[in-house]
C-alpha positions in Angstrom: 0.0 0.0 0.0 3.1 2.0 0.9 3.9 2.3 -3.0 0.5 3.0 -4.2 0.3 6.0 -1.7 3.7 7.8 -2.7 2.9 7.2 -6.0 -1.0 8.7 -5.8 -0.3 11.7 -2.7 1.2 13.7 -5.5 -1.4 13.5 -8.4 -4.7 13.4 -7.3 -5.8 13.2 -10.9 -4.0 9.8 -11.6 -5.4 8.7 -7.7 -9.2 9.4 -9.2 -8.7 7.8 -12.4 -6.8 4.2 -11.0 -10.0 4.3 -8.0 -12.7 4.7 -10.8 -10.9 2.2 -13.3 -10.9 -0.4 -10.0 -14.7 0.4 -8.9 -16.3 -0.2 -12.5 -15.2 -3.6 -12.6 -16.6 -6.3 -10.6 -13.2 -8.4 -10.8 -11.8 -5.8 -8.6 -14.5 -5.7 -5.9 -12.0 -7.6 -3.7 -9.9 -4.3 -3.7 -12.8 -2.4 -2.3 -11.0 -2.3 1.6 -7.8 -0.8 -0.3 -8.9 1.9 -2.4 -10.9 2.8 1.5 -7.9 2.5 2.9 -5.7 4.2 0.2 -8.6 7.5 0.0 -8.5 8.1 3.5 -4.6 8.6 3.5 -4.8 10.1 0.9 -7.3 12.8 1.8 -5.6 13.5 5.4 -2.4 14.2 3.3 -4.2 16.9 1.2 -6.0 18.0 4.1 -2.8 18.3 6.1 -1.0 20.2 3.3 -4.1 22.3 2.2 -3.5 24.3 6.2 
């Protein structure tokens, strides 16, 4: 998860594209608890930096 974050905490736009691209197919519904995981990080980064 470590990668997927310091690749995604810089471009927000890649972050929304990979998550939409993994919610639209049901193969990847097992990925569901990461992409939670991976969006909450990833918006107390930006919130943290937004201050």
């Amino acid at each position: 998860m470590q990668v997927l974050f310091d690749l995604f905490r810089h471009d927000t736009r890649l972050w929304k594209a990979y998550a939409i691209t993994l919610q639209s197919h049901p193969t990847f519904a097992e990925y569901q608890d990461l992409l939670e995981a991976l969006e909450e990080r990833l918006t107390s980064v930006a919130n943290m930096e937004d201050k």
